[in-house]
KOLROPA-275529 format. One record per residue: residue in three letters; residue number from 1; x, y, z of N, C-alpha, C in turn. Coordinates in steps of 0.1 Angstrom, whole numbers. Example, Ala and Ser with C-alpha at 12.3 -4.5 7.8 and 13.67 -1.06 7.14 Angstrom:
# KOLROPA-275529
residuo_num_n.px_n.py_n.pz_ca.px_ca.py_ca.pz_c.px_c.py_c.pz
Ala_1_132_-57_78_123_-45_78_132_-33_78
Ser_2_128_-22_71_137_-11_71_129_0_79
***
This chain:
# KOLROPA-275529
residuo_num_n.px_n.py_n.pz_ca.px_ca.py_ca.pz_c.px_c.py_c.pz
Unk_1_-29_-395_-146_-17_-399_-153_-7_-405_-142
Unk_2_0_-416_-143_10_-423_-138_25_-417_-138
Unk_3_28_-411_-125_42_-404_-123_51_-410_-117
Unk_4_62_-407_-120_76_-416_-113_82_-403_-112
Unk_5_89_-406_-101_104_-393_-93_112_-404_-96
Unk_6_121_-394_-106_135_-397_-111_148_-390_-101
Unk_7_152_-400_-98_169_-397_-94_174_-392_-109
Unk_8_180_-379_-108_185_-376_-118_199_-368_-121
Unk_9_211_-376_-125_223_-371_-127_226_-362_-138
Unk_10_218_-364_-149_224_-358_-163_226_-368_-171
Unk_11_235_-380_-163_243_-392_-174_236_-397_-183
Unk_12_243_-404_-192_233_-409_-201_224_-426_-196
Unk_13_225_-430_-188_219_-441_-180_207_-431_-176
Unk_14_208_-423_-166_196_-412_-163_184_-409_-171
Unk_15_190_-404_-182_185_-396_-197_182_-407_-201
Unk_16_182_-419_-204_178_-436_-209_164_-441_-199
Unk_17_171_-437_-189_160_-444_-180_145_-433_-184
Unk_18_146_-420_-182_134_-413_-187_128_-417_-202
Unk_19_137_-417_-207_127_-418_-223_122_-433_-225
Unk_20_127_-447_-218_121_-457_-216_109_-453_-212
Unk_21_102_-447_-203_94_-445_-193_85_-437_-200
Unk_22_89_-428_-209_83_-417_-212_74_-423_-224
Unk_23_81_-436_-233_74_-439_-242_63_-451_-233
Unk_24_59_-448_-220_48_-456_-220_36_-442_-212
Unk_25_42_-430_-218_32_-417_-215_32_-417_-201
Unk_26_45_-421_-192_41_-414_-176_52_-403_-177
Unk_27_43_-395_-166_50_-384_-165_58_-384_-156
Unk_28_71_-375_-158_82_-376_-154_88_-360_-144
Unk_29_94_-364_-129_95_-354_-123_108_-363_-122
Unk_30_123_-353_-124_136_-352_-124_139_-348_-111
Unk_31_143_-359_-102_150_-349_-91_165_-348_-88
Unk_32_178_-342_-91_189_-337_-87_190_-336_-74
Unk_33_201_-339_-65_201_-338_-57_220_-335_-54
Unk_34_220_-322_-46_233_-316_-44_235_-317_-31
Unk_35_254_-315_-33_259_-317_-22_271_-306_-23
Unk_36_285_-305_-15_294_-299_-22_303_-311_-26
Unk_37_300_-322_-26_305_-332_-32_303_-337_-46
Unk_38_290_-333_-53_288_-335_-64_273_-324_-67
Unk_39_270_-323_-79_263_-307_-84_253_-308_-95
Unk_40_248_-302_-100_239_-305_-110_242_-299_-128
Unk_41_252_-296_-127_253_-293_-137_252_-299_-152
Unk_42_259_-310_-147_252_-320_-161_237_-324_-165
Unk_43_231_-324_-150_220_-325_-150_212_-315_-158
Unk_44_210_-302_-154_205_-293_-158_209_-286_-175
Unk_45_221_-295_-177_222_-296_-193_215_-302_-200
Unk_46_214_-316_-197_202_-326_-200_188_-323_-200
Unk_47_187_-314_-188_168_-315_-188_164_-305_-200
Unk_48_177_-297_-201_172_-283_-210_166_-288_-223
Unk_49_171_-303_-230_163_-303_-240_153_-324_-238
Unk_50_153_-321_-227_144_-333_-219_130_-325_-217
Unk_51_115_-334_-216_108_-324_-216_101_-335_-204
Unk_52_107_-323_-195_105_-326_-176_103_-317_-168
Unk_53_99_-320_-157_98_-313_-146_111_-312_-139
Unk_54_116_-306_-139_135_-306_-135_134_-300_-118
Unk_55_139_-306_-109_137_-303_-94_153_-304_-94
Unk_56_162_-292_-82_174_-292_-80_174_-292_-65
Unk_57_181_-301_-55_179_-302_-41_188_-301_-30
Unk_58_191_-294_-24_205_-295_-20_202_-301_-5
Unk_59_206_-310_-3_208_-318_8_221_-322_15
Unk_60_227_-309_19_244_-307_22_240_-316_35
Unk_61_236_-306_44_227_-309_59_229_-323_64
Unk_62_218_-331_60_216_-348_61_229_-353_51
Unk_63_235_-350_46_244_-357_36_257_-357_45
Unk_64_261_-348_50_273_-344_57_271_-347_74
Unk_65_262_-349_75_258_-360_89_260_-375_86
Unk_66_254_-380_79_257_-391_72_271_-396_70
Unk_67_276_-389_66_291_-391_56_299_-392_69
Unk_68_296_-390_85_300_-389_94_305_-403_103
Unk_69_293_-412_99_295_-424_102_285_-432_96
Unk_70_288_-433_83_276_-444_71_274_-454_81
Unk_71_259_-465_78_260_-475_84_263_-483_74
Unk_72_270_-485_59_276_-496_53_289_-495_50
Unk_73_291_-482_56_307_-479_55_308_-474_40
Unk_74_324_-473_36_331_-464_28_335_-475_11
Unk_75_331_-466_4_339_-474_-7_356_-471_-6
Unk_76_359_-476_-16_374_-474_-22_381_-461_-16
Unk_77_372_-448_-14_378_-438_-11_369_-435_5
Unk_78_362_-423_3_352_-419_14_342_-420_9
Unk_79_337_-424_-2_323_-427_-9_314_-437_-1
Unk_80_303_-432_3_295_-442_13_282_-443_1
Unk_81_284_-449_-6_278_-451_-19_265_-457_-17
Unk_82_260_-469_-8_251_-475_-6_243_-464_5
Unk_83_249_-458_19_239_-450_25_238_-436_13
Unk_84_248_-429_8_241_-423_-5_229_-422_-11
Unk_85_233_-439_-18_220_-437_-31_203_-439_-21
Unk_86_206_-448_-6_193_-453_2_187_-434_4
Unk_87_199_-427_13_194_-411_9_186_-405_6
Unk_88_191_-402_-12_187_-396_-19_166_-410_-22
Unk_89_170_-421_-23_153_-425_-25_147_-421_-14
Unk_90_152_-424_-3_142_-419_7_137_-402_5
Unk_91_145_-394_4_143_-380_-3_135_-376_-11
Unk_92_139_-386_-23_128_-386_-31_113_-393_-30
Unk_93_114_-403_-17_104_-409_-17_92_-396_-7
Unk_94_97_-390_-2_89_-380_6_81_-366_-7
Unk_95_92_-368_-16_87_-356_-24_75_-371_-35
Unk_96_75_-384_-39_68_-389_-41_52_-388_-33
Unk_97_54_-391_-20_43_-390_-11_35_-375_-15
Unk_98_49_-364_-13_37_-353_-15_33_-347_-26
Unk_99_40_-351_-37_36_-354_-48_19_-362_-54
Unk_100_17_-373_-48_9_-380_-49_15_-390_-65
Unk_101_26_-388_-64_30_-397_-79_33_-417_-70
Unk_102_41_-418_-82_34_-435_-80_48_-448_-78
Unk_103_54_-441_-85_68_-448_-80_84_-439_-82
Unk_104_93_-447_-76_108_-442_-77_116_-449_-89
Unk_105_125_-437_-97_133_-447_-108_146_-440_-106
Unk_106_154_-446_-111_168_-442_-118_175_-446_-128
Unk_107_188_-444_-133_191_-451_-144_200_-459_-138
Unk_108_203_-468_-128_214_-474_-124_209_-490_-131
Unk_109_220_-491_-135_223_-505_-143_228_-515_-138
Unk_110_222_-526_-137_229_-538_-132_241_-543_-132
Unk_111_254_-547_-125_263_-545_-129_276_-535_-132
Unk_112_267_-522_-135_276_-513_-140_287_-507_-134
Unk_113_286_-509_-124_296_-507_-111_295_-522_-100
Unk_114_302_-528_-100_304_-540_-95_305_-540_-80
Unk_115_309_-529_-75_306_-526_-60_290_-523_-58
Unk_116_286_-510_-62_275_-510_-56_264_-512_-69
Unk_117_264_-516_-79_252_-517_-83_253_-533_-89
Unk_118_252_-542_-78_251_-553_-83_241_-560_-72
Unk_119_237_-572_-76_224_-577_-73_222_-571_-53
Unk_120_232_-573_-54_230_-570_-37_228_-561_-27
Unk_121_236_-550_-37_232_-538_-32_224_-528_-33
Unk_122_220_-531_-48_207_-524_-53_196_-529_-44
Unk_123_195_-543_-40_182_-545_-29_188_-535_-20
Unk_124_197_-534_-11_201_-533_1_201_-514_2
Unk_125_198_-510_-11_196_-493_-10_185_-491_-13
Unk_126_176_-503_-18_158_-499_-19_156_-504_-7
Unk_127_159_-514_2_154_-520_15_159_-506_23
Unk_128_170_-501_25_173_-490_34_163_-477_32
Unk_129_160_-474_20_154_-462_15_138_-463_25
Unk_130_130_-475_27_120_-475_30_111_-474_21
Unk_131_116_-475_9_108_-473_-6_105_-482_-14
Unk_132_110_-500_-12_116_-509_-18_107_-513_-28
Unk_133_96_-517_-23_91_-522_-35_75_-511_-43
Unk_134_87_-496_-45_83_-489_-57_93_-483_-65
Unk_135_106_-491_-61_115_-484_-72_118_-493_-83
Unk_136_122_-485_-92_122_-492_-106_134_-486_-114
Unk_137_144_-494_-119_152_-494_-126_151_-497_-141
Unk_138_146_-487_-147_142_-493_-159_150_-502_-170
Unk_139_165_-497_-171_172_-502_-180_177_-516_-176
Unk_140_175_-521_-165_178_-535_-157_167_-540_-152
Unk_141_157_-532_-152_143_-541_-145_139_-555_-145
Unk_142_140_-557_-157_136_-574_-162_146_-583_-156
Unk_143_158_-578_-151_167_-585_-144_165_-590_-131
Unk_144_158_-578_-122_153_-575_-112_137_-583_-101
Unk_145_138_-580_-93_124_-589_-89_115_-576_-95
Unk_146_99_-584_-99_90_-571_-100_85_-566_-88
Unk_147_82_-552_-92_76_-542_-81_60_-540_-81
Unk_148_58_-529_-69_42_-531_-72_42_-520_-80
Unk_149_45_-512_-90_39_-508_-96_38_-513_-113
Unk_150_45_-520_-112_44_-530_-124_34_-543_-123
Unk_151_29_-546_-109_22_-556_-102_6_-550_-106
Unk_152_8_-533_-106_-6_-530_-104_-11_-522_-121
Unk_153_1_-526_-129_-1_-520_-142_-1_-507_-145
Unk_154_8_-500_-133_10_-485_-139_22_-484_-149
Unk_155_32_-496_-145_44_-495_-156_45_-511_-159
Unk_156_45_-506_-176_47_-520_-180_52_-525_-184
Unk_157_64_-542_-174_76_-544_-174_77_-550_-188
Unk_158_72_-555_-197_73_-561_-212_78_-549_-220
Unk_159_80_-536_-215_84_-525_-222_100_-518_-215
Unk_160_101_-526_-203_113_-524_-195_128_-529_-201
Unk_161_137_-527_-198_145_-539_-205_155_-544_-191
Unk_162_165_-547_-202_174_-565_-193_187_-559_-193
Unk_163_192_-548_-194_213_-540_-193_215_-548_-184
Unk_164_224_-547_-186_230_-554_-175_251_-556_-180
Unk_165_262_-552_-169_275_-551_-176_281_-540_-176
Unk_166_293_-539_-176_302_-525_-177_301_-518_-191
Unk_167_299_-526_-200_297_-526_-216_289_-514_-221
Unk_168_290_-502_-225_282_-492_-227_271_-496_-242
Unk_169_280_-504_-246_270_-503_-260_258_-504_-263
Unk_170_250_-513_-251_234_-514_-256_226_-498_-249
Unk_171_237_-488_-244_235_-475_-237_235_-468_-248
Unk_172_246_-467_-259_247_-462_-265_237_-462_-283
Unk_173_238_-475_-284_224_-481_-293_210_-477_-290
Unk_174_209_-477_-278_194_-472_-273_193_-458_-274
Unk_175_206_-452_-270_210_-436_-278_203_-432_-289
Unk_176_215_-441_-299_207_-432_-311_195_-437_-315
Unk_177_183_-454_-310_173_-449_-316_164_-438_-307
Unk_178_171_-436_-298_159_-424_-295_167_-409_-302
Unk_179_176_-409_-304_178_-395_-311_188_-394_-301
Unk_180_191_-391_-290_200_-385_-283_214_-386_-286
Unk_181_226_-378_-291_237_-375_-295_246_-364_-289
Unk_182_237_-358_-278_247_-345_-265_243_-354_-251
Unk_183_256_-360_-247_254_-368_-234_270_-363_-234
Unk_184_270_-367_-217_282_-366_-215_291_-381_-213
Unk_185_305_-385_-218_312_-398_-209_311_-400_-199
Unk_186_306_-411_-194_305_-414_-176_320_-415_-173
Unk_187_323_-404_-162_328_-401_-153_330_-403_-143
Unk_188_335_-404_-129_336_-403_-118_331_-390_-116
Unk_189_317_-383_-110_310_-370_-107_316_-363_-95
Unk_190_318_-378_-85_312_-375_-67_331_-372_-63
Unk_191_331_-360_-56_346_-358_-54_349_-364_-40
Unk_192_344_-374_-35_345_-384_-26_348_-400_-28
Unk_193_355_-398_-45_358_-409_-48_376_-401_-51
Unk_194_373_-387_-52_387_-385_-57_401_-384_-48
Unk_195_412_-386_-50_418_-389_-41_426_-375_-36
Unk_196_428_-367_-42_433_-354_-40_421_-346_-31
Unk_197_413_-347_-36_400_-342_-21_396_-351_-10
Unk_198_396_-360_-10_394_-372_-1_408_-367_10
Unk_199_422_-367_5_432_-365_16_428_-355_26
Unk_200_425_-340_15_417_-329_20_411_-328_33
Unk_201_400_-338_30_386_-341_39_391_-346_51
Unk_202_397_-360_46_406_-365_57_412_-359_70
Unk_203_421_-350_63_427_-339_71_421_-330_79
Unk_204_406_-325_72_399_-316_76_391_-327_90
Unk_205_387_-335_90_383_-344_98_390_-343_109
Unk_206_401_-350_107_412_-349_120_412_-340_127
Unk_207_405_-327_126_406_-316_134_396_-308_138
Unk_208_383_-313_133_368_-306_133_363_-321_133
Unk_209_355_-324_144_346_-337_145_337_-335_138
Unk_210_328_-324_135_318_-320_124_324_-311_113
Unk_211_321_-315_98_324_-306_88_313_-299_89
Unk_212_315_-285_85_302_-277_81_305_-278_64
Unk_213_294_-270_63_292_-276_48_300_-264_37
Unk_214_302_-252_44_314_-243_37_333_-249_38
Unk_215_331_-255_51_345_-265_48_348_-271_37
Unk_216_333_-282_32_337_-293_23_336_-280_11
Unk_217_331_-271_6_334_-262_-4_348_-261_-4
Unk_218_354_-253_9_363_-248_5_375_-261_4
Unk_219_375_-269_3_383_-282_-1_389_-285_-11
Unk_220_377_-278_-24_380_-282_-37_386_-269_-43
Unk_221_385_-258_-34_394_-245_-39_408_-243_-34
Unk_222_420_-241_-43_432_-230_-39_443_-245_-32
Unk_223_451_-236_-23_461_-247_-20_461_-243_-3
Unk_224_461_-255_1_454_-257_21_469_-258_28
Unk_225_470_-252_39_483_-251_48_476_-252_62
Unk_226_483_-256_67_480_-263_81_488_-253_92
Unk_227_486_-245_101_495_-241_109_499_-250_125
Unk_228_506_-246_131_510_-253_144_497_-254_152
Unk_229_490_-244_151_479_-238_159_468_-248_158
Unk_230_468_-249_145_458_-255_138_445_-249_134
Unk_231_449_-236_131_439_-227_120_449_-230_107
Unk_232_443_-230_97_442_-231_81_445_-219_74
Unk_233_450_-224_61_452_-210_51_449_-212_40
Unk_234_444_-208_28_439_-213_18_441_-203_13
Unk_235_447_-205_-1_454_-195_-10_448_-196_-26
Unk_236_445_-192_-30_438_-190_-46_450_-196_-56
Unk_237_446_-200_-63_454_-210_-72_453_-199_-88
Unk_238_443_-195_-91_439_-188_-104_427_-178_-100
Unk_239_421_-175_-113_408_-166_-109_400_-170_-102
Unk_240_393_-181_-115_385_-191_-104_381_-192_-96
Unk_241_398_-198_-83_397_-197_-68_392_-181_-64
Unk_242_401_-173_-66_402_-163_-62_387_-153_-61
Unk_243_379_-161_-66_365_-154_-70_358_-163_-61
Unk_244_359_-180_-61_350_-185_-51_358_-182_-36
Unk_245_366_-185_-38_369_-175_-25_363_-165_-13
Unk_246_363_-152_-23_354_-144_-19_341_-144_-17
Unk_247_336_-154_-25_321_-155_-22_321_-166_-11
Unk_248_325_-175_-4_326_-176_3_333_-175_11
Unk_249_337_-162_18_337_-157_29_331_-151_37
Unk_250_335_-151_48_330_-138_56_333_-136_66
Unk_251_324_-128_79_333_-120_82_340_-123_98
Unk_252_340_-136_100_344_-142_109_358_-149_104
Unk_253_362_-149_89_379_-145_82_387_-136_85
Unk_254_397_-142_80_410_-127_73_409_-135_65
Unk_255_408_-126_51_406_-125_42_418_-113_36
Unk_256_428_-116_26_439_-106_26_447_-105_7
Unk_257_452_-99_4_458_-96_-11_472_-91_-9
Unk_258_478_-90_-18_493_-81_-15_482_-69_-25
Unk_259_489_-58_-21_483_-44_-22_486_-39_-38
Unk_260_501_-42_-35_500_-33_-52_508_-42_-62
Unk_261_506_-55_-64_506_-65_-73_498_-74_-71
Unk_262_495_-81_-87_485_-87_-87_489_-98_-74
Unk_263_482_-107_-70_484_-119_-61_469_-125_-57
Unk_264_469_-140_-49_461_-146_-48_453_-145_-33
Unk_265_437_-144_-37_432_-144_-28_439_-155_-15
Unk_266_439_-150_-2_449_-160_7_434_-157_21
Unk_267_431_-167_28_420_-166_32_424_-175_48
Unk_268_419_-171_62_422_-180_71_406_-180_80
Unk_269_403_-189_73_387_-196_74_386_-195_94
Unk_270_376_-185_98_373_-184_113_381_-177_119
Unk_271_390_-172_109_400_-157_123_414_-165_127
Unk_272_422_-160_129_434_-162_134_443_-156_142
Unk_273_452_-158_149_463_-149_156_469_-140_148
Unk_274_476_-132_156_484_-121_146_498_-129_139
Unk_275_500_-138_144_509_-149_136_508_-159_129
Unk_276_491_-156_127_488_-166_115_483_-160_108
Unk_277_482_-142_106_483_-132_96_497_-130_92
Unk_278_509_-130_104_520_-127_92_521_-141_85
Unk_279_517_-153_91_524_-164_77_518_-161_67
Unk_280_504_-161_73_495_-163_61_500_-150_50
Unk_281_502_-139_56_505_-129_44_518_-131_35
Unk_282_531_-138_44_539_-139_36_534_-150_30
Unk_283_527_-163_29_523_-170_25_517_-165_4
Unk_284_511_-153_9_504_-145_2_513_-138_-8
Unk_285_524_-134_-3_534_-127_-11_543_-137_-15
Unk_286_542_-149_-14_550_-162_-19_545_-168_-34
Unk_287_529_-162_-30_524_-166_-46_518_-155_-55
Unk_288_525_-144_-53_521_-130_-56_533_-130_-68
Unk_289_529_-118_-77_541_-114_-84_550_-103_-77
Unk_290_551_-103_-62_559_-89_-58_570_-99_-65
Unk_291_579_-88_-62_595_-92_-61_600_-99_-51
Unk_292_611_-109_-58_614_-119_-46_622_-113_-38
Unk_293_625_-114_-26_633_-108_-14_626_-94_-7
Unk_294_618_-91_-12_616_-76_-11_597_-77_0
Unk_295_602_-68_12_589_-65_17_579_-56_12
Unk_296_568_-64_10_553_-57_7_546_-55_14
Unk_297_536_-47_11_522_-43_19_513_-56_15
Unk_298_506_-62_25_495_-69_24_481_-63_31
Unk_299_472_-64_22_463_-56_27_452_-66_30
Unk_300_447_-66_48_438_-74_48_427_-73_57
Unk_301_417_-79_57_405_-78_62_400_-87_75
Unk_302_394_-78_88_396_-90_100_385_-82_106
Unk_303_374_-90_108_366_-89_118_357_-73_112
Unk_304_359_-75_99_354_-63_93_361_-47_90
Unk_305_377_-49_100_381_-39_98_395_-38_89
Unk_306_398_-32_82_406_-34_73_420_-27_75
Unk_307_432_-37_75_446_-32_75_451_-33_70
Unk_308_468_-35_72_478_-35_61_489_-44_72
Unk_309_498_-47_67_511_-56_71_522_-55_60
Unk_310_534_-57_69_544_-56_58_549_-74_63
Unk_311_556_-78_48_553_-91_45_563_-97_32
Unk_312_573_-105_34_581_-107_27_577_-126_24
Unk_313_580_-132_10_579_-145_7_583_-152_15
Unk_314_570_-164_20_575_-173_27_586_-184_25
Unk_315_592_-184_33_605_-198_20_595_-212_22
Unk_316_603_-216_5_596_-230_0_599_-242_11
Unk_317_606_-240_13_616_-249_22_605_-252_35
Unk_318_600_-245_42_595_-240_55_575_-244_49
Unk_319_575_-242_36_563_-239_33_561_-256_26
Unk_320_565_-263_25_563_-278_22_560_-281_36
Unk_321_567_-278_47_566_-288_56_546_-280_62
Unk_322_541_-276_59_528_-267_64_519_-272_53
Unk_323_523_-274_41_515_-276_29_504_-290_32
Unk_324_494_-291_29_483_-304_31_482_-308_21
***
């Protein structure tokens, strides 16, 4: 049987591209591919009632090396969109090899993004991938030069079609005649297009020549303060935060709470001075419900051993000028 490795988002271009494919009986292996920049969860919505081989891949590692210095450079934000998508085919093209399947697809559309998926860069991410002429774009194919697996009659391009445009409707028509009605709106996924995490990163950059891959996590959690020193504070926003937080920590933090009111996880990612425990704790008691004016206990965790501090709100005033 004739198999293709799917790049697979969730989107409904994705979900399109498989069921084109599927009605010419090849079998289909979904591959996901994660970062802490974007995740699978839409994905793994989709496959649940897709009938696939669903593969989930986290490629923080090579992704976050990359993102270091793309060789086609940056979109609009930090999005290095072209070495990205070249990436993930080559990625997939190694799980193709050991697979023994027969070609690469996705659902990227001609057009559909005017930066990177237009005639020139969709070559220039199959020429990078090292995979060029076996990937296949099914919903744009006919647009496209042919490949060899359409050359050698495992897929057959008379059954491919011609999308092409920002215009969702022939996405959506092709929708319902296959039945599909739970898709999600295309979105912006990759939080390296967003501008409130991008400053983040930015910032985090200017001070760590390498990101590790629990920095770019902790990015999209709580609210970031910068000290003189140039150790960090990160303070929980809601539960949410306050829960990923703690799972990612450990025990090379202070990690700290106000004691006997509720308050937000307050975290100083790799240890700090004993004066970037008092900010950080009055930082802590600034977004706590103690009482305003009044010293609390903060109780906190360092190098595994656990203490306490007394700790009054930081003023607003003092705490803008520190804020990221």
């Amino acid at each position: 049987m004739v198999t293709g490795i799917g790049l697979f988002s969730g989107g409904l271009d994705s979900i399109l591209a498989i069921k084109v494919l599927q009605e010419q009986d090849i079998n289909i292996i979904a591959v996901t591919f994660v970062t802490p920049f974007f995740g699978s969860e839409k994905a793994e919505k989709a496959s649940a009632y897709l009938d696939i081989d669903h593969r989930i891949i986290d490629i923080t590692e090579i992704h976050l090396k990359m993102l270091q210095n793309p060789k086609h450079g940056y979109g609009k934000q930090l999005n290095p969109c072209i070495d990205c998508h070249a990436m993930m085919f080559r990625q997939a093209g190694k799980i193709m090899e050991q697979e023994g399947a027969d070609f690469l697809f996705s659902g990227e559309v001609l057009g559909e993004r005017p930066m990177s998926q237009n005639k020139k860069s969709l070559k220039l991410v199959s020429e990078e991938s090292g995979y060029a002429d076996v990937i296949i774009r099914p919903l744009s194919a006919k647009l496209l030069p042919e490949t060899q697996p359409e050359r050698d009659g495992k897929v057959d391009r008379e059954q491919l079609l011609s999308i092409s445009g920002r215009s969702r409707k022939p996405q959506i028509k092709l929708a319902k005649r296959f039945g599909i009605t739970d898709y999600d709106q295309p979105a912006g996924g990759c939080l390296l297009t967003d501008k409130e995490y991008i400053r983040r990163l930015k910032e985090l950059k200017d001070h760590n020549l390498i990101v590790k891959p629990r920095d770019a996590h902790l990015l999209n959690v709580g609210r970031h303060f910068r000290l003189a020193d140039g150790n960090k504070i990160i303070v929980g926003r809601d539960q949410a935060d306050n829960e990923n937080i703690m799972e990612m920590a450990n025990d090379s933090d202070v990690i700290m709470r106000v004691r006997d009111y509720p308050s937000p996880v307050t975290l100083i990612p790799y240890g700090g001075t004993i004066n970037d425990i008092n900010t950080a704790a009055s930082i802590c008691v600034r977004y706590s419900d103690a009482p305003g004016g009044e010293e609390v206990l903060v109780r906190y965790k360092n190098g595994g051993k656990t203490e306490e501090i007394e700790a009054s709100a930081y003023p607003d005033e003092r705490l803008e000028k520190i804020r990221i």
